[in-house]
N, C-alpha and C positions, 0 to 999 in steps of 0.2 A: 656979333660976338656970341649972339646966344647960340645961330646955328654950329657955330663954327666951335663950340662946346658940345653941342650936340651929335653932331658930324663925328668927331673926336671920337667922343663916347658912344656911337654905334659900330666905328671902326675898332675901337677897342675891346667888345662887345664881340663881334666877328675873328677876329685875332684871336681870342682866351676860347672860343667854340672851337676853332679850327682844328686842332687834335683830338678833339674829344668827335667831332664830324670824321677825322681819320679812321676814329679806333670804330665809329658807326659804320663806315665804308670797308672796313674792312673784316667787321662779321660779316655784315652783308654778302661780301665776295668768298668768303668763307661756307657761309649759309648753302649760298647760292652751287660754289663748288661740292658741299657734301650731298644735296639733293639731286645734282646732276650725277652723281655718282653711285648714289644709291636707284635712281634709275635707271641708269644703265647695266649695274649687278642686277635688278627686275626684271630690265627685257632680258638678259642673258641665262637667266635661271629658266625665264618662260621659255623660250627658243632652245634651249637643254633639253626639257619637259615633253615642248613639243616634237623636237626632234627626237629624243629616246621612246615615244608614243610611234609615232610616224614608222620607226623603223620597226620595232613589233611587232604593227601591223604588218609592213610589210612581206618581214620575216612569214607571218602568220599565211600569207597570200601564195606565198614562196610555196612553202611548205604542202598547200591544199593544190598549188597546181603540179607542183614536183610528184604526189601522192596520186593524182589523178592521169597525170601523162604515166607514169609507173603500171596502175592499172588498165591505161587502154593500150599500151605494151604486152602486158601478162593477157589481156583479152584476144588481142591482133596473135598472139604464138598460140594460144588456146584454137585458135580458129586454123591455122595455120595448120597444126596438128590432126585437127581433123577434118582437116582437107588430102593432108594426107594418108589418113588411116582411109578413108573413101577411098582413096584411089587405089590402095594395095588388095 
């Protein structure tokens, strides 16, 4: 009799937790959703970051070889030129 009072009163026990165990379970899953959320907005800010760097540079790269093939153009016609005042 005594277990079966007992028994009783740990199921009942178990029973009066069980929402209060829900509303546990479901910050958690809450918790758990805003964190995975915020990094996710993290890596995307960084991979932003990195990408708007990345391309800069490459802009930058662009730029020094577009400036550079320009001047062995204006070189190559420079030469060009007087190759031909030599010959006249």
């Amino acid at each position: 009799m005594k277990k079966i009072i007992v028994t009783l009163g740990f199921i009942a026990l178990l029973i009066s937790c069980k929402p209060e165990t829900k509303e546990k379970l479901d910050d958690a899953k809450n918790a758990v959703g805003l964190e995975i959320k915020e990094t996710i907005d993290s890596a995307k800010i960084k991979a932003e970051t990195t990408l708007d760097s990345t391309k800069i540079k490459i802009e930058s790269k662009m730029d020094t070889i577009v400036s550079k093939g320009a001047q062995k153009v204006e070189d190559a016609a420079q030469k060009v030129k007087k190759s031909i005042k030599n010959n006249n």
